[in-house]
C-alpha positions in Angstrom: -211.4 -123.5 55.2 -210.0 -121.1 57.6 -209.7 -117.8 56.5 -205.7 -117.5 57.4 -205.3 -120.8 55.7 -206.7 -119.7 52.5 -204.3 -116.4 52.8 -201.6 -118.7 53.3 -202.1 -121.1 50.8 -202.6 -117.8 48.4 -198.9 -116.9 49.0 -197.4 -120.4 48.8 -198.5 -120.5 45.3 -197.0 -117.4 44.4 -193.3 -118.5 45.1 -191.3 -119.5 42.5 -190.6 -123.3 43.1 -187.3 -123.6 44.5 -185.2 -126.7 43.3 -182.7 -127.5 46.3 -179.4 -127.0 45.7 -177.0 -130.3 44.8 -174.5 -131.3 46.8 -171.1 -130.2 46.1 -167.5 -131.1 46.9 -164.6 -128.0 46.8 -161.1 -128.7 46.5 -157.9 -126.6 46.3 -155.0 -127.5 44.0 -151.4 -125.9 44.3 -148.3 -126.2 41.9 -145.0 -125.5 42.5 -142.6 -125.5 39.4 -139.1 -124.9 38.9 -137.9 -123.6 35.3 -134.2 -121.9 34.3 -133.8 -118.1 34.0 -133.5 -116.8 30.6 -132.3 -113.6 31.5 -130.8 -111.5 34.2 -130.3 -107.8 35.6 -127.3 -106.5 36.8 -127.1 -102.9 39.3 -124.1 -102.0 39.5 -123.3 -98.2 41.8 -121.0 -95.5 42.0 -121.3 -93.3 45.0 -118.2 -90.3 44.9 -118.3 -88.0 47.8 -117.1 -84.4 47.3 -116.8 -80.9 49.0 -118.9 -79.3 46.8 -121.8 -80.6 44.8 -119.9 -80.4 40.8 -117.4 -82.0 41.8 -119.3 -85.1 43.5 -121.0 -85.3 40.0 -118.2 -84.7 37.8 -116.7 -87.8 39.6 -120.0 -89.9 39.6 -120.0 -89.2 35.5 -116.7 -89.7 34.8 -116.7 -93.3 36.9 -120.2 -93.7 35.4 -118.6 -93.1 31.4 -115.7 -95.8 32.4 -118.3 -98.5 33.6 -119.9 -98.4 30.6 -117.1 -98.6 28.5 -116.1 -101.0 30.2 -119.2 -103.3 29.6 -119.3 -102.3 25.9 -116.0 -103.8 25.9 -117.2 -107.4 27.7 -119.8 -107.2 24.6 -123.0 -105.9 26.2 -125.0 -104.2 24.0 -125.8 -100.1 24.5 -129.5 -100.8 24.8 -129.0 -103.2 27.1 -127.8 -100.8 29.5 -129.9 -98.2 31.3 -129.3 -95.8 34.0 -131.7 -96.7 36.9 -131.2 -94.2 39.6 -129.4 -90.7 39.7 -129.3 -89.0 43.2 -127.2 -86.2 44.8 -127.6 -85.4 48.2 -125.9 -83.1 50.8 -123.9 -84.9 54.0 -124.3 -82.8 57.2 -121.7 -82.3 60.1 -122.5 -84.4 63.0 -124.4 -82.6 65.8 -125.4 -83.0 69.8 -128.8 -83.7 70.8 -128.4 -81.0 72.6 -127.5 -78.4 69.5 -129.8 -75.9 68.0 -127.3 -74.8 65.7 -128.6 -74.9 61.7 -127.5 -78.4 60.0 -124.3 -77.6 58.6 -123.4 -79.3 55.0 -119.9 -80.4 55.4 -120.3 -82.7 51.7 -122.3 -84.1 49.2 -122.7 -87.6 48.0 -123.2 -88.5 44.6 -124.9 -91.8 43.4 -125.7 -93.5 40.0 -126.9 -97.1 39.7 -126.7 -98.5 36.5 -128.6 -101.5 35.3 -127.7 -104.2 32.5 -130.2 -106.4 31.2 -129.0 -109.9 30.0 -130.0 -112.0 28.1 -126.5 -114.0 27.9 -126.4 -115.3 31.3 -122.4 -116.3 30.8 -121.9 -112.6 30.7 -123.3 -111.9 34.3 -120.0 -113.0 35.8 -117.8 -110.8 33.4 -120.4 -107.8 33.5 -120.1 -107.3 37.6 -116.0 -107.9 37.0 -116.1 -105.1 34.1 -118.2 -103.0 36.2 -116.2 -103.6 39.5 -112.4 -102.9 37.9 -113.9 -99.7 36.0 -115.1 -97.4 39.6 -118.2 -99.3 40.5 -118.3 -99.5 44.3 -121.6 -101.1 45.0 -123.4 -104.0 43.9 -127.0 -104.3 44.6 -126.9 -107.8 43.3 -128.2 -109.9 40.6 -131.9 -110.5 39.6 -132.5 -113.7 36.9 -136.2 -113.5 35.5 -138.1 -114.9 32.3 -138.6 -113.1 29.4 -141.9 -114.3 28.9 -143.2 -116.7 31.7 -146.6 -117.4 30.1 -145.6 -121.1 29.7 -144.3 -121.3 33.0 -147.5 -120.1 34.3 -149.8 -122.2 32.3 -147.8 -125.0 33.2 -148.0 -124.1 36.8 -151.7 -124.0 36.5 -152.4 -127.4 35.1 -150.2 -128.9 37.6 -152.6 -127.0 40.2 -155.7 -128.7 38.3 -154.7 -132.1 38.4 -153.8 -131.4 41.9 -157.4 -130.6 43.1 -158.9 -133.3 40.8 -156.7 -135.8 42.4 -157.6 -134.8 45.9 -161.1 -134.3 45.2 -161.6 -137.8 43.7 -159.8 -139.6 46.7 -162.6 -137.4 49.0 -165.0 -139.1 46.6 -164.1 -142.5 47.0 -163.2 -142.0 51.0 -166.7 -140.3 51.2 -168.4 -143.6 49.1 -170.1 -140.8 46.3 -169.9 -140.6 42.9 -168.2 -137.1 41.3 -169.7 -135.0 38.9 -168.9 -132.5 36.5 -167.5 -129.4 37.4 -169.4 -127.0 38.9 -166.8 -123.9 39.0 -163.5 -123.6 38.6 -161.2 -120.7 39.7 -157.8 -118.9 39.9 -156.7 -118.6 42.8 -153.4 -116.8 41.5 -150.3 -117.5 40.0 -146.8 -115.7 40.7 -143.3 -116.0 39.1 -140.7 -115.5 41.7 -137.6 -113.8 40.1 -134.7 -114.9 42.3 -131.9 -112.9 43.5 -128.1 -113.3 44.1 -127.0 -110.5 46.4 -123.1 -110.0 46.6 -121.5 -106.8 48.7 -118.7 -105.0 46.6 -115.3 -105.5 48.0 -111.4 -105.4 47.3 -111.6 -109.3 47.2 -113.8 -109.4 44.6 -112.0 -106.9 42.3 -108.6 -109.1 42.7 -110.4 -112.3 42.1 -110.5 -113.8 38.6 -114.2 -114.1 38.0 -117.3 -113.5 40.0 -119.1 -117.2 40.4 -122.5 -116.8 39.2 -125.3 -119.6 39.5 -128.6 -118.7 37.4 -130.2 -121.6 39.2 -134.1 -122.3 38.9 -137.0 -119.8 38.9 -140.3 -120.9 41.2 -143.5 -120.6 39.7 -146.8 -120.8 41.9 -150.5 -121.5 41.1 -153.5 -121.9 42.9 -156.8 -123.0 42.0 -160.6 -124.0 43.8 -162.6 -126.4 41.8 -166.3 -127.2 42.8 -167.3 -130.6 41.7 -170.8 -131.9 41.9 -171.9 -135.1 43.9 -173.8 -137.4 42.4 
């Protein structure tokens, strides 16, 4: 034999055999599923303006001490309540383009947001009245969640299952194969969105009886890629 041949045959029988890999099919499976809010947030705001910076927070505190009187007295709980945001920040006198004067404070604004956590969802309606009638001025709007959405998820994510084993045994039978077991399975993710009611404080809604409020249906979202084998 050939020298080369020989050297060649050598090194073919020094690699590992190599078992070709099986044919697969890959599928992806999404859920989409709808579950009621057991809880909600509530912001409400107070922003006092002022020409000098106490008095812009002595205002902002003492609207801030009414709101939440005012919710202890619509039965929300103190440590359901939490101030979210305190901020106090000088206004400036409006100037030309063409002005290299100094920026000139004329004011300062005062903000405080407070947020209420609820787990009563009747009280969402009474909480943003309470809040409204006490000094509140803004509403940054209403956020319903779930305390603990590990259900939802892994509800979500067996819907997304049965999703890609339903597609990928109609590919089997439209292909004329046989499917397999499951080679590898994956999450592609899964996401709770919390959904939100914005409202913009206003005179109308202080004189009204009683802020409508629809908790609605939280969406929750999976995604999976299964890899079946074909027989």
């Amino acid at each position: 034999m050939h020298a080369a041949a020989l050297v060649l045959s050598f090194l073919l029988a020094q690699l590992p055999n190599i078992e070709p890999r099986p044919p697969v099919l890959v599928v992806n499976g999404t859920a989409q599923i709808l579950v009621a809010p057991d809880e909600a947030t509530v912001r409400l705001g107070i922003v006092r303006q002022a020409a000098n910076a106490q008095t812009a927070q002595e205002q902002a505190n003492a609207v801030a001490q009414e709101i939440l009187n005012a919710l202890g007295r619509a039965g929300v709980a103190a440590n359901q309540i939490q101030t979210a945001r305190l901020v106090l920040s000088p206004v400036y006198a409006p100037r030309s383009p063409e002005s290299r004067d100094a920026p000139r404070i004329v004011a300062y604004n005062a903000a405080n947001t407070v947020s209420v956590r609820l787990q009563n969802l009747t009280l969402v309606g009474p909480v943003i009245d309470a809040g409204l009638k006490a000094g509140a001025n803004q509403l940054e709007g209403v956020q319903f969640g779930l305390r603990n959405d590990l259900p939802a998820r892994q509800e979500a994510l067996k819907h997304a299952v049965e999703e890609a084993r339903g597609k990928a045994q109609t590919m089997a039978e439209a292909l004329r194969v046989n499917l397999g077991e499951v080679l590898e399975a994956s999450e592609g993710g899964v996401s709770v969105v919390d959904r939100v009611e914005a409202f913009a404080a206003s005179r109308a809604m202080v004189a009204a009886p009683e802020t409508p409020v629809s908790p609605g249906q939280i969406q929750v979202n999976a995604n999976v890629t299964i890899r079946y084998r074909i027989k």
